[in-house]
C-alpha positions as CSV (number, residue, x, y, z in Angstrom):
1,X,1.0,-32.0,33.8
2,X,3.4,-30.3,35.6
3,X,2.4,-27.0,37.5
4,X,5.2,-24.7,37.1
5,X,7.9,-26.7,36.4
6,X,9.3,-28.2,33.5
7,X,6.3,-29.9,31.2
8,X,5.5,-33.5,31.3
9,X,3.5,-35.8,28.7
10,X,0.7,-37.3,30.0
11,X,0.5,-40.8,28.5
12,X,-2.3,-42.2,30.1
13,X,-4.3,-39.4,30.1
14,X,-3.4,-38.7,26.3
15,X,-4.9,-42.3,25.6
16,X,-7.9,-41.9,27.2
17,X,-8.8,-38.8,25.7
18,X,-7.9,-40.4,22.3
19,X,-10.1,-43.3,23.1
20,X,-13.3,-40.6,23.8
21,X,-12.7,-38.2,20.8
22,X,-12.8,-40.8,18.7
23,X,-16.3,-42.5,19.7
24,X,-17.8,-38.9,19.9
25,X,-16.8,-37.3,16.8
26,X,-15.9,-40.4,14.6
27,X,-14.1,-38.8,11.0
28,X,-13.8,-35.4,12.4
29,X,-10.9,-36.6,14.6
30,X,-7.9,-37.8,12.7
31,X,-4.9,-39.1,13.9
32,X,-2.9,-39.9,10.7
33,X,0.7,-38.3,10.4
34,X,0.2,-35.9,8.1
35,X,-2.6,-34.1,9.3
36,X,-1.0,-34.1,12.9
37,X,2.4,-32.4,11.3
38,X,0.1,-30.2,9.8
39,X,-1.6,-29.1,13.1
40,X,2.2,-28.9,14.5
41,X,3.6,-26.9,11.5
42,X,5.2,-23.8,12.3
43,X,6.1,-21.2,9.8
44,X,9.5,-20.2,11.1
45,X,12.6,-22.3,12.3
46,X,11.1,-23.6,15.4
47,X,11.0,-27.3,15.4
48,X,7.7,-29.3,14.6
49,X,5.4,-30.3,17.5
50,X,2.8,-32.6,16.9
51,X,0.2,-33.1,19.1
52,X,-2.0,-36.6,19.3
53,X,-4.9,-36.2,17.6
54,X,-7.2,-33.4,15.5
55,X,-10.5,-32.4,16.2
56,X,-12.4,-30.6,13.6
57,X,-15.1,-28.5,16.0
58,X,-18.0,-26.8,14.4
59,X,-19.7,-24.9,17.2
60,X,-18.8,-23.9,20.6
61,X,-20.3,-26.5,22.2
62,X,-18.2,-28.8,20.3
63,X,-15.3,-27.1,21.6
64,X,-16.5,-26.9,25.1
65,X,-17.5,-30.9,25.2
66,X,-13.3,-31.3,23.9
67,X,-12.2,-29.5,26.4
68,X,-14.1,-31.3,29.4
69,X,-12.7,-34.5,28.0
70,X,-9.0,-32.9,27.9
71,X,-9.8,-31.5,31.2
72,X,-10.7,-35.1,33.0
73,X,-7.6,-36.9,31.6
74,X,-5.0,-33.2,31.8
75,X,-4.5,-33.5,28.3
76,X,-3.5,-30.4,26.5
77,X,-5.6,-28.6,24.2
78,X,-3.9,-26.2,21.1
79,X,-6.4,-24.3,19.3
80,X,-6.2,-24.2,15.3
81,X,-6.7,-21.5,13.0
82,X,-4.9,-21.4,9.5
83,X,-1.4,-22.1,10.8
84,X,0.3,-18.8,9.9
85,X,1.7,-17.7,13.0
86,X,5.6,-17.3,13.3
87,X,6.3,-17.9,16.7
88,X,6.1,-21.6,17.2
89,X,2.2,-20.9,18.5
90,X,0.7,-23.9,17.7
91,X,3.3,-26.3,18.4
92,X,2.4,-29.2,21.1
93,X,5.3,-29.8,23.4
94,X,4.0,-32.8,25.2
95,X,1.3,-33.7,22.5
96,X,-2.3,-33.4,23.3
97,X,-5.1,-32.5,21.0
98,X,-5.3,-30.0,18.5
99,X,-8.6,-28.3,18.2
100,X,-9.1,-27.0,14.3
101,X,-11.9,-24.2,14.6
102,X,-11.7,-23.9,10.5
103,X,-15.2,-25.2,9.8
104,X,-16.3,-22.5,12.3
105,X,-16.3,-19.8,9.8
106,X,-19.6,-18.4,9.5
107,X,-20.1,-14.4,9.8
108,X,-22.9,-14.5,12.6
109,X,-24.3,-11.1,12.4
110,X,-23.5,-7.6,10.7
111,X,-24.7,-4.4,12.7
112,X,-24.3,-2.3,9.7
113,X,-25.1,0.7,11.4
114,X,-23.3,0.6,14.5
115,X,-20.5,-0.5,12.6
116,X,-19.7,-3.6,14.3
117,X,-20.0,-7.9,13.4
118,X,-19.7,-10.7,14.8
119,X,-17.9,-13.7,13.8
120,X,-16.6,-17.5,14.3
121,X,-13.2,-17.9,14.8
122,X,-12.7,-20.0,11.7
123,X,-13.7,-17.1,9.0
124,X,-10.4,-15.6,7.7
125,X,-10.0,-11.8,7.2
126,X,-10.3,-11.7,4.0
127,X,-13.4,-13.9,3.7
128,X,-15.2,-11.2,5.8
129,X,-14.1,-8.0,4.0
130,X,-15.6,-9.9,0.7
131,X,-18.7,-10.7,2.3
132,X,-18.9,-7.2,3.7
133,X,-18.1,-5.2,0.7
134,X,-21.4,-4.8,-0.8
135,X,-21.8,-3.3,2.5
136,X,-20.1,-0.5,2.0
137,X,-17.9,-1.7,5.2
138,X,-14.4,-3.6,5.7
139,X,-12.2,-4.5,8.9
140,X,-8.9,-2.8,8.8
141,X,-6.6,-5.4,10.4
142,X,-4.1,-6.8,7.3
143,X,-1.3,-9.2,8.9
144,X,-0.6,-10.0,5.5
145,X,-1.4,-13.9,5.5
146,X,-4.5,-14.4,5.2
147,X,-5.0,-15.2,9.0
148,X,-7.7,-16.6,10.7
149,X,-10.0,-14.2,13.0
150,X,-10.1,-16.1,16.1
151,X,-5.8,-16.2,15.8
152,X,-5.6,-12.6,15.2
153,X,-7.2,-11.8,18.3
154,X,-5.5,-14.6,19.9
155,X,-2.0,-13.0,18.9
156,X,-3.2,-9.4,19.1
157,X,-2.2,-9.2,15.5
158,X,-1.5,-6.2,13.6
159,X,-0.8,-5.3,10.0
160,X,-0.2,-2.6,7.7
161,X,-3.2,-0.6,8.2
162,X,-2.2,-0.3,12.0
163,X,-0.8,3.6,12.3
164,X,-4.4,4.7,11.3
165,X,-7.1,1.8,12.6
166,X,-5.0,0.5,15.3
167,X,-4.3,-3.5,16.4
168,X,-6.4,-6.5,17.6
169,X,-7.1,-5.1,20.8
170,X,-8.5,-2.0,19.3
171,X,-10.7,-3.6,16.9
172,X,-12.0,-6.1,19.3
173,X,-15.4,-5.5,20.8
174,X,-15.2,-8.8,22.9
175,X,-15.5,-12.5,22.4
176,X,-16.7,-15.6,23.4
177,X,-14.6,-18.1,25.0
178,X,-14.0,-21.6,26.1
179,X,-12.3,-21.9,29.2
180,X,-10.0,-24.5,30.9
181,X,-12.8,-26.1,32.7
182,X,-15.0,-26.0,29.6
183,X,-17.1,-23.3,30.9
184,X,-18.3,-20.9,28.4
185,X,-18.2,-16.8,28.5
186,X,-18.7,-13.6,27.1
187,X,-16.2,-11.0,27.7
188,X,-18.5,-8.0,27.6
189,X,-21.6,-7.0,25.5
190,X,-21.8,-5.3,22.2
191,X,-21.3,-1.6,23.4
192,X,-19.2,0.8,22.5
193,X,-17.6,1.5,25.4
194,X,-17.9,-0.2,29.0
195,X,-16.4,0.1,32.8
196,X,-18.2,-3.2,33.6
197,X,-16.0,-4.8,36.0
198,X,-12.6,-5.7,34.9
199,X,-11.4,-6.0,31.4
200,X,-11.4,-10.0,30.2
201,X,-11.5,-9.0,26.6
202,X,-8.0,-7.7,26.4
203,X,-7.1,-9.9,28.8
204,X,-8.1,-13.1,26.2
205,X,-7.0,-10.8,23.5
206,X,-2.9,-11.5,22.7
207,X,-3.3,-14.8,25.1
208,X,-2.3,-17.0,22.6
209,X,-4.6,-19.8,23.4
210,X,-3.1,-20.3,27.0
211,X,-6.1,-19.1,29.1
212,X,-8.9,-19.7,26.9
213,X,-10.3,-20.7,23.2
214,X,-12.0,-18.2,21.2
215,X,-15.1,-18.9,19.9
216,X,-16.9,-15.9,18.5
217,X,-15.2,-12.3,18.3
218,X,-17.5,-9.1,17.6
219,X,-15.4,-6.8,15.8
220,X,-15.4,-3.0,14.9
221,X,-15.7,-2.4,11.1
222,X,-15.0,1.0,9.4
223,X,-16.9,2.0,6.3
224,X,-15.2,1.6,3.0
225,X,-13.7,5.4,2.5
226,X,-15.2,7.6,-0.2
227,X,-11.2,7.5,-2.1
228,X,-8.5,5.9,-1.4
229,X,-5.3,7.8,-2.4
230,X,-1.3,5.7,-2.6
231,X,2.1,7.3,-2.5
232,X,5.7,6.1,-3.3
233,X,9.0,8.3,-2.7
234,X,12.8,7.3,-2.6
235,X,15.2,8.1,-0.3
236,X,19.3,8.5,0.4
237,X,19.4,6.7,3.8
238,X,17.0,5.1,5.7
239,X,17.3,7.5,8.5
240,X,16.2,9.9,6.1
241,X,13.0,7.6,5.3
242,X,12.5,7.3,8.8
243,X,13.2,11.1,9.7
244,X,10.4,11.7,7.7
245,X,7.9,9.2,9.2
246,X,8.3,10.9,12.3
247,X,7.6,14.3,10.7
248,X,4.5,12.6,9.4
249,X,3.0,11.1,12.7
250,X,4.2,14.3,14.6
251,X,2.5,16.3,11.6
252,X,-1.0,14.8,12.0
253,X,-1.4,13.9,8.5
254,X,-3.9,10.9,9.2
255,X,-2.1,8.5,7.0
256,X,-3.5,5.0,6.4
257,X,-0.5,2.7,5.8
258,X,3.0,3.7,5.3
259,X,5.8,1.0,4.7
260,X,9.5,1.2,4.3
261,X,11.6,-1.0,2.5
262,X,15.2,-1.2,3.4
263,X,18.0,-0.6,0.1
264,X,18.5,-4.5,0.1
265,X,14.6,-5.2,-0.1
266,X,14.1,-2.4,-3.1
267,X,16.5,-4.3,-5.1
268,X,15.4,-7.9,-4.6
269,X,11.9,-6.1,-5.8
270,X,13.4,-4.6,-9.1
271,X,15.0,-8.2,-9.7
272,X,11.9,-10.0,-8.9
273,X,9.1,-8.2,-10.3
274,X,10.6,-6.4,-13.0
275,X,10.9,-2.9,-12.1
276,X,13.0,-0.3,-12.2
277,X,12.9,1.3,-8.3
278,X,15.6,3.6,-7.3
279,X,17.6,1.1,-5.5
280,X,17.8,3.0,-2.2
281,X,15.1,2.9,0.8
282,X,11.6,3.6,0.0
283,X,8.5,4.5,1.5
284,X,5.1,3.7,0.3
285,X,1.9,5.2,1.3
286,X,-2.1,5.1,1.8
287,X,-4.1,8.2,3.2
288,X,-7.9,7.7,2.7
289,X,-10.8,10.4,3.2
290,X,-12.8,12.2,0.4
291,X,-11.5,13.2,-2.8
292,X,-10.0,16.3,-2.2
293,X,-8.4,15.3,1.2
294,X,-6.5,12.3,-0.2
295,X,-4.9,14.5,-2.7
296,X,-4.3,17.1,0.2
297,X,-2.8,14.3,2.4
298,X,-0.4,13.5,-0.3
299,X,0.9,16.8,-1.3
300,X,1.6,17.4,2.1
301,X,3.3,13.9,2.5
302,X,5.4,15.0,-0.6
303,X,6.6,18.4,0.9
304,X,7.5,16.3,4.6
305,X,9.4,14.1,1.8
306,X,11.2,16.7,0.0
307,X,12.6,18.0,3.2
308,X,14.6,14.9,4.0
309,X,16.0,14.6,0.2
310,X,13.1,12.2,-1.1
311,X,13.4,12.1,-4.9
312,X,10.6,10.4,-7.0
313,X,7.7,10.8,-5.1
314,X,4.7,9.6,-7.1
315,X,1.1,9.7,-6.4
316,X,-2.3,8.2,-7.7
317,X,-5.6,7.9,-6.9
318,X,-6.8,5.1,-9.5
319,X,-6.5,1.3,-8.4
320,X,-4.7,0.3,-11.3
321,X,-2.2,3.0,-10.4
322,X,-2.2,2.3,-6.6
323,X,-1.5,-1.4,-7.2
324,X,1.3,-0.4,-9.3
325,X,2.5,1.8,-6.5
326,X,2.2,-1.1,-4.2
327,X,3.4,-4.1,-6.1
328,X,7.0,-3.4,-4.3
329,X,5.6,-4.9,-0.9
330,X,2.8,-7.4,-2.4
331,X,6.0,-9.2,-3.9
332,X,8.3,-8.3,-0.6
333,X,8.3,-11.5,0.2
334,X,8.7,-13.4,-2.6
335,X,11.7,-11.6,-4.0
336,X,13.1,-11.9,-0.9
337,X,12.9,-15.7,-0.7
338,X,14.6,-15.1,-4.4
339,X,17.9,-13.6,-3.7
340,X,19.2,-16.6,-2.4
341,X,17.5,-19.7,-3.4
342,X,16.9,-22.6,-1.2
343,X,17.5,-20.3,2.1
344,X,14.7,-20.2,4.8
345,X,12.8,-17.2,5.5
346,X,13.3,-16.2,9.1
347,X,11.1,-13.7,10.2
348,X,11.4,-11.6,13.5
349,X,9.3,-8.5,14.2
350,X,10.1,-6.1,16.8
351,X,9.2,-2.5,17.2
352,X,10.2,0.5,18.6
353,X,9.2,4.5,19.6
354,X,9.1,6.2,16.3
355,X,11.6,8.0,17.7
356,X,14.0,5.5,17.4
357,X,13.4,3.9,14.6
358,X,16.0,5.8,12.5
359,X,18.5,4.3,15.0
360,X,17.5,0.9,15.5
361,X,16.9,0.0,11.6
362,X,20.6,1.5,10.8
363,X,21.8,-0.5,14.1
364,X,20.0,-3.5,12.3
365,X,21.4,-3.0,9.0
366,X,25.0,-2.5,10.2
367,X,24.6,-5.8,12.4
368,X,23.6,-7.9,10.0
369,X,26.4,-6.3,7.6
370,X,29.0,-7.0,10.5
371,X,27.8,-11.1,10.9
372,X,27.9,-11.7,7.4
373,X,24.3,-12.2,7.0
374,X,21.5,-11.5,4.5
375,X,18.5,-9.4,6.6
376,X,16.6,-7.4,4.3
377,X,14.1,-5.1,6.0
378,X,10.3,-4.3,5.8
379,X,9.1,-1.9,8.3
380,X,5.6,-1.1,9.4
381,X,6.7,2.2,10.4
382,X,4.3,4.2,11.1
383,X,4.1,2.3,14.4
384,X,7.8,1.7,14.9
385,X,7.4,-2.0,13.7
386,X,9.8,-3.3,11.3
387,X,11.1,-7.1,10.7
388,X,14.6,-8.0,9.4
389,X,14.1,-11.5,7.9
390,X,17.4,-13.5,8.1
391,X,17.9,-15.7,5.0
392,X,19.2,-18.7,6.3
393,X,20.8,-22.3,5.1
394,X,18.9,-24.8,7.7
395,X,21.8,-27.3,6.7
396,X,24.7,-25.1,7.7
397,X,24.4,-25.1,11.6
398,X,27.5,-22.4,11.8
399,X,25.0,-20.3,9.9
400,X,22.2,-21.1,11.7
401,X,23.8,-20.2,14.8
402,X,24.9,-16.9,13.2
403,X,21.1,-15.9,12.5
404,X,20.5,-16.9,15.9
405,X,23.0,-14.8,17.7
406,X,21.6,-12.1,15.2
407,X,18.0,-12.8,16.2
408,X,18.7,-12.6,20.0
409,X,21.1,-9.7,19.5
410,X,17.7,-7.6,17.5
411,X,15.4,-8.8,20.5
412,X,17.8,-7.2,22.8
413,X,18.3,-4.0,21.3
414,X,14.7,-3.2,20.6
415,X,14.3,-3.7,24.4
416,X,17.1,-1.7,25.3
417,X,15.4,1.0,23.2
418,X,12.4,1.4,25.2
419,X,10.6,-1.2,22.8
420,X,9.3,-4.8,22.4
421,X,10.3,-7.8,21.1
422,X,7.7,-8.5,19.2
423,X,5.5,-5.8,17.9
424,X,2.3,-8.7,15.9
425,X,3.6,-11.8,15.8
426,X,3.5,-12.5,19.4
427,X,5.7,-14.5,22.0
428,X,4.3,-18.5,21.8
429,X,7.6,-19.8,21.8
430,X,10.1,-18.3,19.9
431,X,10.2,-15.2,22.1
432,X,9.5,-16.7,25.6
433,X,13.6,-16.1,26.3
434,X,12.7,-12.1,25.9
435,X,9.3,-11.4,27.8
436,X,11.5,-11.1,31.6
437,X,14.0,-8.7,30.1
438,X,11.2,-6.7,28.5
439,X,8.9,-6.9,31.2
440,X,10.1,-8.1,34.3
441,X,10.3,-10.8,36.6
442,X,7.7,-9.4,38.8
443,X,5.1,-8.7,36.2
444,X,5.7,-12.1,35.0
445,X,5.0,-13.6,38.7
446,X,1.2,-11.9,37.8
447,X,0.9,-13.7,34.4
448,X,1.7,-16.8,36.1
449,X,-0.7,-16.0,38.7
450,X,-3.6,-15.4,36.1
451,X,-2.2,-18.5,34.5
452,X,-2.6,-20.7,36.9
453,X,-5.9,-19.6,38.3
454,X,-7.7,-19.7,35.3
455,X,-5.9,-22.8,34.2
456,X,-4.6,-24.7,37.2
457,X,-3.7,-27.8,35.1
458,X,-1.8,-25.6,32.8
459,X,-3.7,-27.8,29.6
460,X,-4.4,-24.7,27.7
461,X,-1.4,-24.2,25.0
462,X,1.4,-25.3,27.5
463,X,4.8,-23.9,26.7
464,X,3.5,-20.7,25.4
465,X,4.6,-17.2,26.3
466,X,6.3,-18.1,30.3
467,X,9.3,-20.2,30.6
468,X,8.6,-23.1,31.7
């Protein structure tokens, strides 16, 4: 394995390793074809990696006894959740095992009244709100997939409910990890708040399996709210919509979730799902509190509204109702997929100051417009976060290289707007060309620095997040 330079398979060492995980954990390491493309699968453009071999781990001291064999032979080690990352995440360069933590998926412990739980890496997001709900208690964090734990705080993933509960790296209490050398540790204890030496919770938080692998994460919960009020208004131009966003946040009005989908979105909706959505940009809403403030919330939402030109704004309280409300962006993605049939679904995520989100959608839509591409628009944007998905023909490379150009060209401008390149999904490997730009060579030098002392055989996810 190389230390900084370009990465090299380790044949030898991959062999040996093979030769122990399979005497040691007999069925529950698989080598067959398919369930190594699996492991390799990535959910966006980026070519399919596979590694060696699969181990199915069940406890952390499964994963620690992999990762001392990996560690004596410099194999490399990818950690496993669900597979719905977007970044190329899980992909394995030069091979090397793939550690599935899916059978790890017990809730350990609930601390209903200090609001907090602890988890395996393996339970999936919405396996815990279900087992919590006759709690009266859920965990905020909604990617949208239906994401593993331990890869949402390995990506520092982030969702719709973000504007009001935050990301991973609020939500995350600390975790339990596996290290390069198979050592095992605790990032903090169960407090609320600590100053305990320095931070290694939101330093394995967002690492993307390259320093560590996550074994148990202790989570904050919130208690279910007493009502849960939704809200839908139209707009003439999406600077409009996201004028009044801004007036929202800048207002105070503690909203939950607020979404905006882009002209092109609303009608790929309507044509999919059968309804009848004023075909210009929309926003959709969720404020939560007690009875009386939800309906406060969203009469004050309404009158923000009405002050950019929003026509038919709509509100409910009743889940039948709110579903309705909501339907538009359960079925984004599906309608979008429909209006052209057979394209891929590239998705890219950036985000930007709220202040500039007006500018940097338009910019977006115009762009897209200008290269002759299909990029309808979903935007998380009460936190500046929006993705234009490019609808692409894998088989036509001239249009391939067009969504490209159009990819790189987004990364660029969110940057150049004070932003990110990548407000959820995270860097792995599709946005490793962007992190110097945004960040800096120097700050880089200190990743690598942290990299390499906490993984001096660079094993752990190599090829992730720093150029190689």
């Amino acid at each position: 394995m190389a230390d900084g330079g370009a990465l090299m398979r380790n044949e030898d060492g991959i062999a040996a390793a093979l030769g122990v995980l399979k005497q040691q954990f007999g069925e529950r390491f698989q080598t067959g074809h398919a369930i190594r493309e699996q492991h390799g699968h990535t959910t966006t453009w980026i070519e399919n990696q596979l590694p060696d071999g699969v181990v199915f781990a069940q406890s952390t001291q499964e994963v620690a006894e992999i990762v001392k064999v990996c560690a004596t032979h410099r194999v490399p080690i990818i950690a496993f959740g669900t597979g719905t990352s977007l970044e190329g995440h899980i992909n394995a360069p030069i091979g090397g095992i793939s550690i599935d933590v899916s059978q790890m998926d017990k809730v350990l412990e609930v601390n209903a009244g200090d609001l907090d739980c602890r988890v395996q890496p393996g339970v999936t997001r919405e396996a815990l709100n279900t087992y919590l709900r006759d709690q009266g208690l859920f965990f905020p964090i909604d990617p949208g997939a239906n994401a593993s734990l331990g890869g949402m705080t390995a990506t520092r993933a982030s969702g719709t409910n973000a504007v009001r509960y935050g990301t991973m790296k609020d939500n995350v209490i600390n975790v339990e990890a596996v290290m390069a050398d198979g050592s095992i540790i605790r990032t903090a204890r169960r407090a609320k708040k600590t100053s305990a030496g320095y931070d290694l919770t939101r330093l394995m938080v967002g690492s993307e399996g390259t320093l560590g692998i996550i074994t148990e994460i202790t989570l904050r919960l919130q208690g279910i709210p007493e009502a849960i009020s939704a809200a839908r208004c139209s707009f003439p131009t999406v600077e409009a919509a996201a004028r009044t966003v801004m007036a929202v946040i800048q207002y105070g009005l503690p909203v939950a979730r607020i979404e905006l989908l882009d002209k092109m979105m609303v009608g790929a909706v309507n044509a999919y799902s059968k309804l009848d959505l004023p075909e210009t940009p929309l926003l959709l809403l969720e404020f939560h509190g007690s009875d009386a403030g939800v309906v406060e919330q969203a009469e004050t939402f309404g009158m923000l509204a009405q002050e950019e030109g929003g026509t038919g704004f709509t509100a409910t309280a009743t889940l039948e109702e709110r579903n309705k409300l909501w339907q538009a962006r359960h079925d984004a993605y599906w309608a979008m997929l429909a209006i052209k049939p057979g394209h891929d679904a590239v998705a890219s995520d950036v985000c930007v100051p709220i202040s500039r989100l007006a500018d940097a959608l338009t910019a977006a839509e115009a762009k897209a417009a200008e290269m002759g591409l299909i990029a309808p628009t979903v935007s998380h944007a009460g936190d500046g976060n929006f993705h234009a998905t490019v609808l692409v023909d894998m088989q036509n490379a001239e249009e391939v290289a067009r969504a490209r150009e159009f990819i790189s060209w987004l990364n660029d401008m969110a940057i150049g707007m004070d932003g990110t390149c990548t407000g959820e999904h995270g860097i792995g490997q599709g946005k490793k060309p962007y992190l110097e730009r945004e960040l800096g060579a120097d700050t880089l030098n200190v990743m690598r620095m942290i990299k390499r002392a906490l993984d001096p055989d660079n094993i752990m996810n190599p090829g992730k997040i720093l150029m190689d």
